[in-house]
C-alpha positions, -999 to 999 in steps of 0.1 A, spaced: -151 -54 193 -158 -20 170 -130 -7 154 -124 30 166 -94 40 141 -114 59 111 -86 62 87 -85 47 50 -53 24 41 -47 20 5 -22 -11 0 2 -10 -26 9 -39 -49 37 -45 -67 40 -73 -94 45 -103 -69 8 -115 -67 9 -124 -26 25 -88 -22 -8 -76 -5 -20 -104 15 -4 -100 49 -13 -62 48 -56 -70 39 -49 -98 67 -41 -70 91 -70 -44 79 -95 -73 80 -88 -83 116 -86 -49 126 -117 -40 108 -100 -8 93 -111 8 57 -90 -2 28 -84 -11 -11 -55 -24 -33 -41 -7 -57 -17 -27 -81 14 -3 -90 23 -25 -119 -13 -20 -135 -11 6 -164 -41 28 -145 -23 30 -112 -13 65 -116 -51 74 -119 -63 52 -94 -35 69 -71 -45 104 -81 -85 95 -73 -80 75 -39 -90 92 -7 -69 72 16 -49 91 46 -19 67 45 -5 39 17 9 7 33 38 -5 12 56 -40 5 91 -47 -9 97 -34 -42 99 -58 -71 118 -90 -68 140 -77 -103 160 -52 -114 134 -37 -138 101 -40 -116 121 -26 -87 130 5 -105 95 8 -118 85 7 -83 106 30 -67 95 55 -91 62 52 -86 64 54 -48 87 84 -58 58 99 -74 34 94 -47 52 101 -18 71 134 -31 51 145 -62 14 140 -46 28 141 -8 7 118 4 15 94 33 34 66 30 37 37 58 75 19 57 80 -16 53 81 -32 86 60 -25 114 35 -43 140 -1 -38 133 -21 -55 159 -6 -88 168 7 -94 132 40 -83 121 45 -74 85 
């Protein structure tokens, strides 16, 4: 079955290493376009600024005080600064809730 959706994810990773998995489990079985870009890397503000995704699929913020302020900041900055598109935390994508 051919994927008809033609829109670009970019998933957002925060500094839990597993933070991504369940979102590239649902772009892989859905066959959609996507990357990962680690929000705790110190490039991420570049790699933001150069991605051509339509929409950014988010997990919980950090698991501490410090990484979750770091992270809300930087989903700050790309949802109100750069307006781009940001997808919530929970939602059902296919069969596979996230």
């Amino acid at each position: 079955m051919k994927n008809h959706i033609s829109m670009k994810f970019t998933i957002q990773k925060n500094e839990d290493h597993k933070s991504d998995m369940k979102w590239e489990l649902a772009c892989r079985s859905m066959k959609l376009d996507y990357c990962i870009i680690d929000l705790t890397a110190h490039d991420w503000h570049e790699k933001v600024r150069l991605d051509t995704s339509d929409c950014f699929l988010l997990k919980l913020p950090g698991e501490t005080f410090k990484y979750k302020t770091v992270y809300d900041e930087r989903i700050y900055v790309i949802s109100e600064v750069m307006k781009s598109n940001i997808y919530p935390l929970l939602m059902v994508f296919g069969n596979i809730i996230i």
